[in-house]
C-alpha positions, -999 to +999 in steps of 0.1 A: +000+000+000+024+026-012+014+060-021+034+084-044+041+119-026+016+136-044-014+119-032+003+122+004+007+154+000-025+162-010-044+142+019-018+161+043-034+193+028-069+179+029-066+172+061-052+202+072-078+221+054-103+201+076-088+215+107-088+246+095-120+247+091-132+231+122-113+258+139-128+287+117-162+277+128-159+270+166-142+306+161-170+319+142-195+301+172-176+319+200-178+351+182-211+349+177-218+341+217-193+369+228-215+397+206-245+379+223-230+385+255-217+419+249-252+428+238-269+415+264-247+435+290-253+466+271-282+467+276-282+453+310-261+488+315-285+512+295-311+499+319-290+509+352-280+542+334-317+550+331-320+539+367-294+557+379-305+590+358-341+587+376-327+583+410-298+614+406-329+636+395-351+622+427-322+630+450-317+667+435-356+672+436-353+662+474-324+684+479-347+714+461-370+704+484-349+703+517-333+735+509-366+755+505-384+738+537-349+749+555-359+789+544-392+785+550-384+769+586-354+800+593-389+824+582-411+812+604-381+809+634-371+847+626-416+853+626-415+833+661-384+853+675-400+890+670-428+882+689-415+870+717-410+830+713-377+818+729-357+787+722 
């Protein structure tokens, strides 16, 4: 069962060319997963953004909110103080 160099040549490139392939596709396959992934967490992170967003402007309305009932409270302390309340 002798072969010529040609024809082992040629299976040696076949084969090789099989491997090649097998390894382009499981590539292929894990590229495919990664931009799945990547995707997936993107979005997972434009949700918390938005989260995030509404909770910063929650906290600044409450600061608004703090920093007015503290004037209001200094107005009516100063009100109490001129006629005659003591601390």
């Amino acid at each position: 069962m002798k072969k010529d160099i040609a024809t082992l040549l040629a299976e040696e490139i076949n084969l090789q060319k099989n491997v090649t392939d097998d390894v382009l596709n499981r590539t292929k396959a894990l590229i495919m997963s990664a931009k799945r992934a990547s995707s997936h967490y993107q979005k997972e992170s434009e949700k918390c953004n938005i989260g995030i967003d509404t909770c910063e402007g929650g906290r600044e309305k409450a600061e608004a909110a703090l920093i007015e009932e503290r004037k209001l409270s200094a107005l009516w302390e100063t009100r109490a103080i001129e006629f005659g309340w003591k601390d």
